[in-house]
C-alpha positions, 0 to 999 in steps of 0.5 A, a space after each residue: 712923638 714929643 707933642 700929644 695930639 691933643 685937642 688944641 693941636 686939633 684947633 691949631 690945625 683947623 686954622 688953614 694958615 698954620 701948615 705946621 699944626 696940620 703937618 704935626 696932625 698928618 704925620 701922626 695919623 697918616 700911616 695909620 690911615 694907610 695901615 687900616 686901608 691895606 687891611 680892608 683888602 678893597 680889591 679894585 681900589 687905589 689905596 694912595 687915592 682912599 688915603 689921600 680922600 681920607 686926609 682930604 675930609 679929614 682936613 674938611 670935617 676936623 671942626 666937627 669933631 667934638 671931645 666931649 663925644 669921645 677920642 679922637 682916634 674913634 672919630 677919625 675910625 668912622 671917617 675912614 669907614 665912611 670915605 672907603 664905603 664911599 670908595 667901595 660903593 664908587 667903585 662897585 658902580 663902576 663896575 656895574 655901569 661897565 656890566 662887569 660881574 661883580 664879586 667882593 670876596 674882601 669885607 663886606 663894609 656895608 653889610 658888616 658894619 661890626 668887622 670894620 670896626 673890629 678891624 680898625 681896633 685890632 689895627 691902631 692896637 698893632 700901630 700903638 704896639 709897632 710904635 711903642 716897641 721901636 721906643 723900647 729898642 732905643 731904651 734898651 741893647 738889641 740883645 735884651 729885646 731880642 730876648 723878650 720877643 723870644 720869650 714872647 713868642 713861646 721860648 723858654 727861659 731855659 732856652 734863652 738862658 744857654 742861647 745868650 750864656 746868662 742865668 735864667 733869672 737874668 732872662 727873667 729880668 730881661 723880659 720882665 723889666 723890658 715888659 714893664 716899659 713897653 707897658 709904659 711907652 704904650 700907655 704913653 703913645 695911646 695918651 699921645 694919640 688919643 684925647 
């Protein structure tokens, strides 16, 4: 993301007649939207329709989003519960007009305000993660990250060290330095997304 989502792209997209502010907006949040839906497991519920719901009010609702009030992201969080609280209560509706029996084993989004909101938070940490470790691999050979996600992921540097025929230091370089710039790209795509 070249442009930070930033508050005069906010503006730009509030004026209807310039698609592109929209589309720059959509783009960076649309996968997002979709990546919380799918995690609140709203059986019975068509997420394409929820997300499109979301990106509908969204585009309806963007003028009463206030920086001073806080991020951007935490605005847009409350808009997804709210629409898919909506859904969910449509849906359960539905269901009890039809005299289904209804049972919800997913999240309880009306009853649990505090685990959709721990969901949501643990989800843009994995997006902003996913985002900034695809920029770390355009940075650096594939072999060096492989090194560092294994490294992460419990593997010794005493085993890397014999599996890539390196020097142990040289993994510790590897993972180190390569830890340093997904710090980085993290901290930039957090600025990026966030106000």
């Amino acid at each position: 993301m070249n442009e930070a989502t930033n508050y005069s792209l906010i503006r730009r997209a509030l004026d209807l007649s310039d698609e592109g502010a929209w589309n720059e907006l959509h783009a960076q949040y649309n996968k997002f939207v979709y990546y919380v839906l799918r995690q609140t497991n709203l059986s019975g519920l068509d997420i394409d329709d929820v997300a499109q719901e979301v990106m509908v009010k969204l585009m309806g609702s963007l003028e009463n989003y206030d920086q001073g009030k806080g991020k951007f992201r935490s605005w847009l969080a409350q808009l997804i519960r709210y629409v898919a609280i909506g859904a969910f209560r449509k849906s359960s509706a539905s269901i009890r007009r039809d005299d289904a029996y209804y049972s919800n084993q997913t999240i309880q989004l009306e009853s649990e305000e505090s685990e959709i909101d721990r969901l949501i938070e643990g989800e843009w940490k994995q997006y902003v993660s996913k985002i900034a470790m695809d920029k770390v691999r355009q940075v650096y050979r594939s072999e060096h990250v492989e090194i560092f996600i294994s490294s992460m992921g419990g593997v010794s540097a005493r085993e890397l060290s014999q599996q890539y025929n390196l020097e142990t230091q040289t993994i510790y370089k590897y993972r180190d330095r390569i830890k340093r710039r997904l710090k980085l790209e993290v901290t930039q795509v957090i600025g990026d997304l966030e106000l």
